[in-house]
N, C-alpha and C positions, 0 to 999 in steps of 0.2 A: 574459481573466478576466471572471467575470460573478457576480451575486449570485443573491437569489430571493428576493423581495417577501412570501413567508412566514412570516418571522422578525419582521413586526410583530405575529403572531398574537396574546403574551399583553399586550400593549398594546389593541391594538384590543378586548380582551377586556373591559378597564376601559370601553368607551365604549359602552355598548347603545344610545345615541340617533342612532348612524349606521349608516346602511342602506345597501345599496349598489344600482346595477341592473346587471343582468348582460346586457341585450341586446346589446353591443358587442362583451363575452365571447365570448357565442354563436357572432357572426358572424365577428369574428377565427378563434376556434375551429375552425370549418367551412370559412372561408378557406382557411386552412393544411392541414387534411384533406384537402383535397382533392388537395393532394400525394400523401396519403395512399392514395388512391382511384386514382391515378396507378401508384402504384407497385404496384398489386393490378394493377392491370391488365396490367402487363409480367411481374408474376411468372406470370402463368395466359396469357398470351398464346401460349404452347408448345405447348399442348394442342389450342385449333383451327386455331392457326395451321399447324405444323410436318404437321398432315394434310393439307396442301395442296403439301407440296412432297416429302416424304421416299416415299422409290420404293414403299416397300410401304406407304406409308400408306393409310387411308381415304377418298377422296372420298365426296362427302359426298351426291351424287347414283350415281354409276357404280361405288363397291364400292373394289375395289382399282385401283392406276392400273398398267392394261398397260405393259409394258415401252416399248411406243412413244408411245406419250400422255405429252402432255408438260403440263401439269399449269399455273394458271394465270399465274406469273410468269414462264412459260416456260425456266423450268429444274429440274433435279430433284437432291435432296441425298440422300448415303450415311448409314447408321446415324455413323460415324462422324464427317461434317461436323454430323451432328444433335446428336450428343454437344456438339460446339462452340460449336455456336448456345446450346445450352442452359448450357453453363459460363461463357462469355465474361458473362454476367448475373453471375454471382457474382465474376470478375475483375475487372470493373469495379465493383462496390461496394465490393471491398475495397481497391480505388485510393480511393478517394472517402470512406469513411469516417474516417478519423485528419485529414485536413487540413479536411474539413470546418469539425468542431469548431473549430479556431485561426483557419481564416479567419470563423466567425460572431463569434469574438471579438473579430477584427481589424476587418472592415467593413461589421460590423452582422447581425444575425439576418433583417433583411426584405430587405438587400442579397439575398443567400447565398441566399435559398429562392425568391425572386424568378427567378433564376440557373438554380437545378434544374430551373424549369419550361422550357428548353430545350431541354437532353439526352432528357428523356421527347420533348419534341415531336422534335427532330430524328431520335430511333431508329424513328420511326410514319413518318414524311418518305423514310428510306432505304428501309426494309420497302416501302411501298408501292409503290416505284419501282426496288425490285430486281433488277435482272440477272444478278444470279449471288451465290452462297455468301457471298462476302467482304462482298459489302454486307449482308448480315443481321448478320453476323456484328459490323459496325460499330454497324449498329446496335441490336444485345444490348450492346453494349461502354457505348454511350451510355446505354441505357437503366439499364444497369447504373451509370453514374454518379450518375445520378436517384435509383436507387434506394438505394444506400450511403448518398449526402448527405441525402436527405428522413429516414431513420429518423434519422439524428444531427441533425437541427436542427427538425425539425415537435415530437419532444416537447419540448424546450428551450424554444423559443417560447412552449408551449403551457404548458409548469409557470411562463414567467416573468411570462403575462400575468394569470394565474387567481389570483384569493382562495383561501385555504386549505384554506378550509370548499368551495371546489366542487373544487378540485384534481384530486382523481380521477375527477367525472364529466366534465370538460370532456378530461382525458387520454386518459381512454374513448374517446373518438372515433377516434382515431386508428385503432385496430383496427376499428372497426365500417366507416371508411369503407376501410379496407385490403379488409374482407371485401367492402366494396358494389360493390371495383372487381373484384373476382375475379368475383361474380356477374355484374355487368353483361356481361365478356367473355366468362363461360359462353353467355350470351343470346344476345349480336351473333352469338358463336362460331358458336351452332348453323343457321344460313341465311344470313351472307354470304360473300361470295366473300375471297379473298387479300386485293384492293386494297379493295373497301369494308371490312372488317373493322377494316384498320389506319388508313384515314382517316376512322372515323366513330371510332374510338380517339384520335385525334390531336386531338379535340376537347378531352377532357378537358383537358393541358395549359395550352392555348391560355386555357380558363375557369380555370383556375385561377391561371395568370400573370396575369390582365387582373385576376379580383375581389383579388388579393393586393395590388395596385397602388393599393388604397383602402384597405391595414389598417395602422396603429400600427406603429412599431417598440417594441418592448419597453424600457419603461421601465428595467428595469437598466442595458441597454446605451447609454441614454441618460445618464442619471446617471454612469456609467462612463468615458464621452465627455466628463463636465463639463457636460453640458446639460441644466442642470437648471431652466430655464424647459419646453425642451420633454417633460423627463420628468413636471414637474408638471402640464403642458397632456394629456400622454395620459393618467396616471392618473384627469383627471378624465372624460375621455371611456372607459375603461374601467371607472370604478367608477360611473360618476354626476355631475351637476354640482352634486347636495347632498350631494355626500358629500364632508369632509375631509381631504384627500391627505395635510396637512402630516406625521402621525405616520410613514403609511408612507413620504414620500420620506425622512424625515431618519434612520428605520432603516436604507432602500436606502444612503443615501450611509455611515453608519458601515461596514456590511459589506463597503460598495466598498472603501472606507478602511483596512479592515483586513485586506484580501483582498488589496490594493497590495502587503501588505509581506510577503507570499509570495511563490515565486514555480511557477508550474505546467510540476515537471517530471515523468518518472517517477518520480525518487528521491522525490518526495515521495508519490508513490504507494507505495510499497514501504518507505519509514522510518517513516510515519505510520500508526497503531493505527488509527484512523478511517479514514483513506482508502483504504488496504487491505483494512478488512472492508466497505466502501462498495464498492469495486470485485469483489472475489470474489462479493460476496453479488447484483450484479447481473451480471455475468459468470458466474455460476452458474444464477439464472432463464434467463440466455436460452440457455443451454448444454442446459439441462432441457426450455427452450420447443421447440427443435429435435429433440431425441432423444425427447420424446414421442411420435414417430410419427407426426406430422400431416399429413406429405409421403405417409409409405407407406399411410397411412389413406385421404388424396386419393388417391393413385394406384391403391390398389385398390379404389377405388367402383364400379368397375364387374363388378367379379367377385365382390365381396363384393354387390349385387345378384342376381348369374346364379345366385350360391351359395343365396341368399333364394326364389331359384324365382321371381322376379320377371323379366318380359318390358319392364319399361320399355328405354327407347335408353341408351344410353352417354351421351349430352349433354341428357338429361332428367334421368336417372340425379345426375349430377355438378351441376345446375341446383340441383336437391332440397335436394341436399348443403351446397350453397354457401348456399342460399336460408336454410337451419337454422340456420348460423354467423351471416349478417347477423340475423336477428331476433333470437340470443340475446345477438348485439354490443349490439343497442338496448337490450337488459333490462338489460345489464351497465351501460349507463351511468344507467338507474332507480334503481338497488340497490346501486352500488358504494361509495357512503360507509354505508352499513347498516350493513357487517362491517369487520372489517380485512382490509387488504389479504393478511396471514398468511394469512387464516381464508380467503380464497376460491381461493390458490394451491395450502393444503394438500388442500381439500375440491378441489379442479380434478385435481392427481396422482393422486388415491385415486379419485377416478372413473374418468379414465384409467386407469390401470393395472387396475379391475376389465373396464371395454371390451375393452382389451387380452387381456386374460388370457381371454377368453371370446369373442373371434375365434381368439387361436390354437388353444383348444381347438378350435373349432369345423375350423378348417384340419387338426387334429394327428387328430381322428377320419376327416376327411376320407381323410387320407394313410393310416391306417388300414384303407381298406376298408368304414366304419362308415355302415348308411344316415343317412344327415342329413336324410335330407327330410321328417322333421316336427321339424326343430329350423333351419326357416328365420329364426323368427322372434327366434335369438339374433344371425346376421353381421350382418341389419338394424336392428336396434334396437341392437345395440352400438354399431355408426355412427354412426346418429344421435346417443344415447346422447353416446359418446365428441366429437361436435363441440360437444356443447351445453357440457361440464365444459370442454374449451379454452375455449371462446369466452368465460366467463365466467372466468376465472383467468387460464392460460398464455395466450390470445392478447392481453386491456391490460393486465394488470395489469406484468409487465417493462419495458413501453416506458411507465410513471407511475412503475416507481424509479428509471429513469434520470434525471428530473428532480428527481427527490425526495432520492435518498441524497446526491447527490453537493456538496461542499463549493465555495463560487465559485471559489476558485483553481484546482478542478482538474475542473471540472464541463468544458471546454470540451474537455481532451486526456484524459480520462477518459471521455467520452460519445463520442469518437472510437475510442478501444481496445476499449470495450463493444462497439462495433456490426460492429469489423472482427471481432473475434473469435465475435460474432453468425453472419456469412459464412463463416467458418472452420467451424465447427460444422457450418451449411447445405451447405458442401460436401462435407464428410467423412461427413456422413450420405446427402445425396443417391450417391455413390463408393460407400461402404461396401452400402448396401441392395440394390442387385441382386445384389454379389457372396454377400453371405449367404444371400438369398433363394435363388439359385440352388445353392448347397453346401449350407447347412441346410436349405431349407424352408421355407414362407410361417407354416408353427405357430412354428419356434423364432426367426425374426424377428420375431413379435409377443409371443412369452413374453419377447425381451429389451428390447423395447421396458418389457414391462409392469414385469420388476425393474428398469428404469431408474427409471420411477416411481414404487417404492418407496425409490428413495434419496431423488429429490425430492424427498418429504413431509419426510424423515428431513433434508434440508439447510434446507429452510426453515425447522422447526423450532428450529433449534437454531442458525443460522448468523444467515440472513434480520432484520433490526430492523425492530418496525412504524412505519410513517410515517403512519399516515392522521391528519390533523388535527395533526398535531404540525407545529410552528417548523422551521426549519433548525437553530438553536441545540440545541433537544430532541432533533432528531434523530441529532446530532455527538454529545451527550450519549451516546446510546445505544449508536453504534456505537466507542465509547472503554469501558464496562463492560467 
């Protein structure tokens, strides 16, 4: 069970002569991102890595690898062991996701994340020093553990250590360092070999477990624990040492107090008006986040290029790409208490979905017979386009309601269910999309991408409660209407 230090909002509101400082914030914040940054990095690792072993892949100096060239970990994988490498990543987060949750409740939030920084490093550890299939395949297994457990426990941390009013910019992060890790391995990707790629990877990690080893545990889980000398000793070092902790510890302690006499099971997921629309309405962004086509949009960056009459490479190409999401990750976290959180997921679909709908066309004249070559400049700019409306909605804005909507009782096995069910989604889409592709067509895989995100808008409207700047209390309020 855990609370969320938000609910002194209309208290603190009586008090304008306390100020707080936010540099501890910051750096807690970025500490834990960098999980985040982690977990970028194993999800895009497929891409330069797997051209180093898979038989018809690309080297990256010599073309395709001759049948007798044995390529440099000294072994070569089938489409089929490739398949594996690349699903065993989604197996393993959906191991790790649900127990997460319980055990950050059980022993502690800085335990737990602290933890995760192993399986990253140990999956970079076997990779490097691989001799055959099985050991990749372990270590996508591990890597895959990292990455289930950092999405359930980096935004928790992150909603329990932030004041209100910055809540959503300090959530931001998250995705932006998500995006910084993708780009970075686009980079290393494109000119090292096997073994430096994954031990100059393996770095990440290792900084991320050493600076997290100087950050705060979260005051709730403190107070929660009964220590509430040391919860009042971090708040002050999180908000300030002129700034008056008493109001918010003694709200943290009533919520703990009342959160006791719950108890966090599913049934109370499924019997409670609240917890139910809390969980569908986040279980629904990340449902929308996945089927927005973000996967098939990456993956055809480089044809949606060739289509644009553009000569860039394949790994400049995708560099481009990535490099668009990281800057518009940082504006998202500029501007993201501006609007509601509604306002930028609705406007993020409807962007989407016009992107979309204006690649397929583009594919659908394609298949057509139709010249396209003076209408290069719609596959490219849709792209672009289309990463800019994610990055700024569907890529932070899902992982700041997981910390937001969710109630203390059931915030711990309900940001567990969220994120396995997150992976479920990622898989069925990443499954589903070649088989369409190749039976439909690259136009009507993007025209169904694109009415998906015409529901989106149409669920967050109508389903979705807004949270920005609101209480926990305000917010229960809303999803009980």
């Amino acid at each position: 069970m855990n609370s969320d230090p938000d609910i002194q909002t209309p208290m603190l509101d009586n008090l304008p002569s306390l100020t707080t400082q936010k540099f501890k914030q910051y750096v807690a914040t970025i500490s834990v991102s960098l999980g985040a940054f982690c977990a970028g990095t194993v999800l895009s690792w497929t891409s330069p890595g797997l051209a180093h072993i898979t038989i018809d892949g690309t080297n990256k100096t010599n073309g395709t690898f001759p049948t007798d060239e044995i390529p440099a970990p000294g072994f070569k994988i089938t489409k089929s062991e490739e398949a594996l490498v690349g699903a065993m990543l989604t197996i393993g987060a959906l191991i790790s996701a649900i127990p997460t949750g319980y055990l950050a409740d059980k022993f502690g939030r800085k335990l737990i994340i602290l933890g995760l920084s192993i399986p990253f490093l140990l999956n970079y550890l076997l990779i490097s020093f691989a001799y055959n299939v099985e050991t990749v395949v372990a270590g996508r297994f591990f890597a895959g553990i990292g990455l289930g457990g950092i999405c359930v426990v980096a935004p928790m941390y992150i909603g329990e250590i932030s004041e209100p009013s910055n809540r959503g910019m300090f959530g931001s992060f998250f995705q932006m360092f998500l995006s910084c890790g993708i780009l970075f391995t686009c980079i290393i990707g494109s000119f090292a070999n096997w073994m430096s790629l994954s031990l100059i990877l393996a770095v990440a990690p290792v900084v991320f477990g050493v600076s997290f080893l100087f950050m705060p545990e979260t005051p709730v889980y403190l107070v929660e624990k009964s220590k509430l000398d040391e919860a009042e000793k971090t708040l002050k070092e999180l908000r300030g040492s002129s700034y008056d902790v008493s109001v918010e510890l003694k709200t943290i302690q009533k919520e703990i107090m009342e959160s006791r006499e719950k108890k966090a099971t599913l049934a109370d997921i499924i019997s409670d008006k609240a917890n139910l629309r809390a969980t569908l309405s986040v279980i629904g962004v990340l449902a929308f986040q996945q089927f927005s086509g973000i996967n098939a949009v990456v993956f055809y960056t480089v044809a949606i290029f060739k289509a644009a009459g553009s000569n860039i490479s394949p790994s400049l190409s995708a560099i481009i790409i990535n490099l668009v999401q990281v800057v518009v990750s940082y504006i998202s976290i500029l501007i993201i208490e501006k609007a509601n959180r509604k306002f930028y997921l609705m406007m993020s679909s409807s962007g989407m979905m016009l992107c979309l709908a204006g690649l397929g066309m583009f594919f659908h004249l394609k298949s057509l017979a139709v010249n396209v070559d003076h209408l290069g400049f719609i596959p490219l700019g849709s792209t672009v386009l289309f990463m800019i409306c994610f990055s700024i909605g569907y890529g932070p804005v899902p992982w700041m309601l997981i910390s937001e909507l969710f109630s203390p009782e059931i915030k711990g096995i309900a940001s567990g269910l969220a994120i396995l069910a997150n992976w479920v989604f990622a898989f069925i889409v990443t499954y589903s999309f070649p088989i369409i592709n190749a039976n439909l067509g690259d136009h009507v895989t993007f025209y169904i991408f694109a009415s998906v995100m015409v529901c989106a808008t149409i669920f967050v409207h109508f389903v979705v409660p807004e949270t920005r700047g609101k209480s926990l209390l305000e917010i229960q309020d809303a999803l009980n209407r």
